[in-house]
N, C-alpha and C positions, 0 to 999 in steps of 0.2 A: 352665029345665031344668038338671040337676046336671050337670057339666062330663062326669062317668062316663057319663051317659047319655048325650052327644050322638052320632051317627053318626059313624064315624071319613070323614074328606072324602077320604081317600086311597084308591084301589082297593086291594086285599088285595096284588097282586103289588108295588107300588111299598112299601108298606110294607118286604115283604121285602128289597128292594132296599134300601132309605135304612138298613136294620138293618143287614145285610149291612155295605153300605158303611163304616158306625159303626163296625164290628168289624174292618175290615181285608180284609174277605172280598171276591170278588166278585161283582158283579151278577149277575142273569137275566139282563142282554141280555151282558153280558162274557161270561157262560158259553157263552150260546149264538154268538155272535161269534165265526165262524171265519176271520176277514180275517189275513194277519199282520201282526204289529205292524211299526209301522216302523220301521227300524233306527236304534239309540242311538249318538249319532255321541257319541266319546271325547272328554274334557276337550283340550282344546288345550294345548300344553306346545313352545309359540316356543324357539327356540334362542337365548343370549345373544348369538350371531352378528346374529340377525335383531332384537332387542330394541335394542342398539345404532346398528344401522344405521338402525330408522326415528327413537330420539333424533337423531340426526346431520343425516338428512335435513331432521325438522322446524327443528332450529337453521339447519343453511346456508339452510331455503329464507325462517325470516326474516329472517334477512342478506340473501336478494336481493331482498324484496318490499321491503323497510326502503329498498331504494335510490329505489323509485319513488313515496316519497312526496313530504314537504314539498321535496326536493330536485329535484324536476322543477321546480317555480316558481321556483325559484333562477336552474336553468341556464338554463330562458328565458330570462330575464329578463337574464342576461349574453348571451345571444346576440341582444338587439335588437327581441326579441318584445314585443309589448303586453298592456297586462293582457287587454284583450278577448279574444286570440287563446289567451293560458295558460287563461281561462277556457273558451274554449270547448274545448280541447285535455281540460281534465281533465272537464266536463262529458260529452265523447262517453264519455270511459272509464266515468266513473260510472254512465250511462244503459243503455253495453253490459254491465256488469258486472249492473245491477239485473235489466235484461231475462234475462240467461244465467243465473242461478240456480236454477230448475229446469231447463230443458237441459242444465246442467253438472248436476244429480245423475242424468237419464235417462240421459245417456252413462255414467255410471259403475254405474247400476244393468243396465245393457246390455253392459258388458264383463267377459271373461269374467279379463283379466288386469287387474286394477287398476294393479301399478307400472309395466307397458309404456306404460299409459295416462299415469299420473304425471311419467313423463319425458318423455315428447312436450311435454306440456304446460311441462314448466322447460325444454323446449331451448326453446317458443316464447320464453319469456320472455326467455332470453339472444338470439336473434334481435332483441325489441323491446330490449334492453338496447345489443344495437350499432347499433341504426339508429337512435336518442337522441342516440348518440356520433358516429355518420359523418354524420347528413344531419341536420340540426335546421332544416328546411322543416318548411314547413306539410304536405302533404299525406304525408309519409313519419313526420312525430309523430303526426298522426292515425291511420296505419294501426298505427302500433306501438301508440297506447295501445289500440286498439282489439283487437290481435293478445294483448297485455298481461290486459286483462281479462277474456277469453276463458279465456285459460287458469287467469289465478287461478281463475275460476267451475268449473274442472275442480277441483282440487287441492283445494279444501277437502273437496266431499265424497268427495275421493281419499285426504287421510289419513283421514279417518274410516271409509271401508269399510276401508281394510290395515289398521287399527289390532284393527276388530272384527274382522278376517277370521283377524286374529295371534292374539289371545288368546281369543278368545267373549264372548259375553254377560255369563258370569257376573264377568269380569275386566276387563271395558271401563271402569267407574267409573275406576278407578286407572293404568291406561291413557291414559285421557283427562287425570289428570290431571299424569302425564310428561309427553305431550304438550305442554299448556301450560304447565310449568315451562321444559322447552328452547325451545320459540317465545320466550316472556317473557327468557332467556336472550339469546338470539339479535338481537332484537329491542335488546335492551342494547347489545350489543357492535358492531353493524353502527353503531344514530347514534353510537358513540363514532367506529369505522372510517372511516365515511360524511363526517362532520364534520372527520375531520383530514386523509382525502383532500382534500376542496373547500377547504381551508383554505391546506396546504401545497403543492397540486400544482394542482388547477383543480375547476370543478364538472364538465367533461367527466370526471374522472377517475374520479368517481361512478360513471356508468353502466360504463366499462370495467372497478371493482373489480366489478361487479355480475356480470358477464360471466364472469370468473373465478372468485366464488364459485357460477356458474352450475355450473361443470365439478364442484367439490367436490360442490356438491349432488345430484348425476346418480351420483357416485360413492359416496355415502351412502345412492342407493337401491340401489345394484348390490349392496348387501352383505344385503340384506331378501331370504330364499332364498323365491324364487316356489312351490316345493310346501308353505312353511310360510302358505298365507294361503287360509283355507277361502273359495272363492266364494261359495258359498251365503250363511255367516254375513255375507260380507262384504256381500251384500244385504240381511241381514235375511230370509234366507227358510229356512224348518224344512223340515226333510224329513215327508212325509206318509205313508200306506198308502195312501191315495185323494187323488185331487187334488180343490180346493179352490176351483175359478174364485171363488166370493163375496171368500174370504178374499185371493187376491193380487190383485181388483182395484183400477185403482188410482184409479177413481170410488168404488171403498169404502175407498179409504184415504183419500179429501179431502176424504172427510166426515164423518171420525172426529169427533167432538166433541172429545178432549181436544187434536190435532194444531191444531184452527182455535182454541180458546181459548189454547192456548200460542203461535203466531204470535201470537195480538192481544198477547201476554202482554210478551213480546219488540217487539213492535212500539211497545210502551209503553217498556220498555226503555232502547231507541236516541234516542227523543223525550227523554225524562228527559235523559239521559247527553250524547251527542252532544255537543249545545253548550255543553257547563257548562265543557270547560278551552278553549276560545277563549276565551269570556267572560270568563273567570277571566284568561288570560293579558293581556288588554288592561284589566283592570283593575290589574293586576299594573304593565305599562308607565305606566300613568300616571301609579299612587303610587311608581315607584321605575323611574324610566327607567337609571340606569348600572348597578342589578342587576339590569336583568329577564330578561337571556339566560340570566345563571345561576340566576334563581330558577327560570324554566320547565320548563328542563333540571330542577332538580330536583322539579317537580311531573311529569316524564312517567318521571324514574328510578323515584322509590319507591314509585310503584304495580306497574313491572314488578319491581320487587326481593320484592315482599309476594309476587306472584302466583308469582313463583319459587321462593318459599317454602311458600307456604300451597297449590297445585295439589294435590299426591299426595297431604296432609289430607283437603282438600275430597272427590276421587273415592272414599277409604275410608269418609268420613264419609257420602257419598248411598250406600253400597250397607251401612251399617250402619241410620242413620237412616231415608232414602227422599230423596225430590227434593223435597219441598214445604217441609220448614223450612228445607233451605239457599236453593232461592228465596225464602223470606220474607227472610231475612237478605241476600241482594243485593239487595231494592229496598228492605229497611229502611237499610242503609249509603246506596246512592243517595240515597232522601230527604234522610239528615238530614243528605250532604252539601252539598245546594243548601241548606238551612236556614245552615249554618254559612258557605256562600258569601255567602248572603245580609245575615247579619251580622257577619261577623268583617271588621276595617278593614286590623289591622297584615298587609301582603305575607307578612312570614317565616310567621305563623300557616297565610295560605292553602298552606303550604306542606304542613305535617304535617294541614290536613284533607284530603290528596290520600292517606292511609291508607283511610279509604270508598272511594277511587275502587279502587285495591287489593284490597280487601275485594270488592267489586261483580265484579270482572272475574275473579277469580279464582272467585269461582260459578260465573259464567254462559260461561265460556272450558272448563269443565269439566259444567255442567248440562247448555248448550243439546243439544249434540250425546246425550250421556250420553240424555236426557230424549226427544229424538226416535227415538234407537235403540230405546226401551222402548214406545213406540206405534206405531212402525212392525214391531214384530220377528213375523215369521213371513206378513210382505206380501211381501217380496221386492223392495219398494220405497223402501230405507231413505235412500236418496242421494238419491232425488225429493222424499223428506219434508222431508230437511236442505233442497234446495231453495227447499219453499215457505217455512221459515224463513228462509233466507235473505232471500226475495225482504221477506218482513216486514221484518225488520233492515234493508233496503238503505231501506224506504218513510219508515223511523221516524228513521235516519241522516238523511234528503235533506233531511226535513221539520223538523229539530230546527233546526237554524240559522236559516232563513227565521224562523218561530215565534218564536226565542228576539231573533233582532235585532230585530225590529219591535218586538218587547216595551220589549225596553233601549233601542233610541231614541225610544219614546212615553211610556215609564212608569218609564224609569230601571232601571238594572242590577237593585238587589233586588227589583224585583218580578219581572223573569223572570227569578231563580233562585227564589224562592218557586213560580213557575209550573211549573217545571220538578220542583220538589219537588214539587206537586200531581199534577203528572202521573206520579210515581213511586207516592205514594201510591195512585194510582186500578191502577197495575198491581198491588201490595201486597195490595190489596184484592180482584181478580179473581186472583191464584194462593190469597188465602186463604178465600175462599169459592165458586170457580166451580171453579176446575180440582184435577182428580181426583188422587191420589195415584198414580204412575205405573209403580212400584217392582216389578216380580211378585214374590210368591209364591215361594222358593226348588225348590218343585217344579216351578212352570208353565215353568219355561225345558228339564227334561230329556226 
């Protein structure tokens, strides 16, 4: 049959319709639609008052998280503790921290004031900051680290809603990636801090600088003016003319397809990444035991010094480009950093391949969040989404060590970093052929 002759498959009225639309014009059913529209809520425009104050807050709050890291096993350990008990001490924290990660985004997707919430959450931590300092018992470290990770699990997806809540959607890229510029910052400055406290004064001194950048941090959010942080956005949820029960459920957001591919995405991630600089650093100690303090130090600087650099690129470049080539380029850096762990011998070199590691975290310190906002947006549930990522990242973190020692003590160091490069590769491969481009449309967001 000649193409001219076949029966047009479209009813007459839709034809008109898809014309119409072609032209600018609109619809029969637009025409006939007397609902009203739903009100166009205005570009957001933060005051530098408020722009500064959340730089601020993210810099002090990783000055105070910076305290509670490798520096708790320290001060145990001058205070008489055994390995078992630091283990199980940081153990309780990691298990409650893995578990609270979606609870920590429902609470923020259920409050109506994000930084009232935000503060609560850094007084707890100045509370477990003093009772580190006053009582280093067993049952008063437990309830801290466990008071501890409670609240971190608030706070992440607590800047990320004030962050969207500040600027909107269409400005969140670049946003996000200040954000992790000043953390990466922050994060510098406290091990410099942190280290020369325990050094010159005591490892108790740790927790009480903590304590004090506690109070800075509190006063870093007092300056983020509360009527500048849209709620709504700060959920991820649009304003409608009719409501929408499908669209903000949140059995229909957890089974979004691209939300569950990106968790596994990330979950590959953490496995890859995780245990490549322990690894690295004991490999580090053996071939050059009088410089390994300062070689380490310099493998945890230059990755934060890149990421302080290279952030606010990265978030211009996902809302120029989209999210899927800058995810290929964080697990292509990952890869070919286990490849060159794998084979490079001299110490100083493992030094400068800590640029990948750099390269890696400054994506994904700016995508992950960036990336969930864009599949969660107009659920109303965008801190429960951060959530389930979360809880992925926490599975892929716990898993990577176990994984990668067994490796290295059955089959020797290079092969699990090669294993760990495979495993990056296989996430490489599921962002470049399974998961969807995430980026909307410059119109779908107004």
């Amino acid at each position: 049959m000649p193409l001219s002759a076949r029966p047009n498959p479209y009813p007459k009225d839709t034809a008109k319709d898809f014309a119409a639309e072609t032209r600018g014009a609109p619809s029969v059913d637009e025409r006939c639609d007397t609902s009203p529209p739903p009100p166009a809520s205005p570009e957001p425009h933060p005051s530098a008052q408020s722009q500064r104050g959340l730089d601020w807050f993210i810099f002090f709050l990783a000055d105070v998280q910076t305290g509670f890291g490798p520096f708790v096993a320290v001060y145990l350990t001058t205070q008489k503790w055994t390995q078992v008990e630091i283990g199980l001490v940081l153990s309780i924290g990691g298990i409650v921290g893995l578990i609270g990660q979606m609870p920590g985004g429902a609470i923020i997707d259920a409050a109506r004031r994000e930084r009232l919430v935000a503060g609560f959450a850094v007084a707890a931590i100045g509370v477990a900051a003093l009772a580190y300092a006053a009582w280093p018992i067993f049952p008063v470290i437990a309830a801290a680290a466990t008071l501890h990770a409670m609240a971190s699990c608030v706070l992440g997806p607590a800047i990320a809603a004030i962050s969207l809540g500040l600027v909107g959607p269409s400005a969140i890229g670049e946003r996000l990636g200040r954000n992790a510029r000043f953390a990466s910052i922050g994060n510098g400055v406290a091990a410099a801090l942190m280290g020369a406290c325990g050094y010159f004064i005591s490892s108790r001194s740790v927790f009480l600088a903590t304590f004090v950048l506690v109070i800075f941090t509190i006063i870093a959010l007092s300056r983020i003016r509360d009527r500048e942080i849209d709620p709504e956005q700060a959920h991820g949820a649009i304003v409608r003319a009719k409501p929408d029960p499908e669209a903000t459920s949140v059995l229909h957001l957890l089974r979004q397809r691209p939300l569950l591919i990106f968790a596994g995405a990330v979950m590959l991630l953490q496995l890859a990444n995780a245990a490549m600089l322990p690894l690295m650093a004991g490999i580090v100690t053996t071939r050059s035991t009088q410089w390994a303090p300062v070689l380490i130090a310099a493998c945890i600087i230059l990755p934060q010094a890149i990421v302080a650099l290279t952030s606010p690129s990265v978030g211009r470049k996902a809302q120029q480009w989209g999210r899927r080539p800058l995810l290929l380029i964080g697990f292509t850096a990952l890869a070919i950093r286990g490849v060159l762990f794998a084979t490079v011998t001299d110490p100083y070199l493992l030094v400068a391949v800590q640029f990948f590691d750099g390269v890696t975290a400054a994506v994904f310190g700016v995508l992950i969040p960036l990336t969930v906002a864009d599949i969660a947006f107009g659920s109303g549930h965008f801190n429960l989404a951060q959530g389930v990522v979360g809880t992925a990242v926490g599975i892929g973190a716990s898993c990577s060590n176990i994984l990668a020692g067994y490796v290295s003590d059955h089959f020797g160091h290079s092969v699990a970093f090669l294993g760990l490069s495979a495993i990056a590769c296989v996430g490489l491969c599921l962002i470049a052929f399974v998961m969807p481009e995430t980026k909307p449309p410059r119109h779908a967001r107004a």
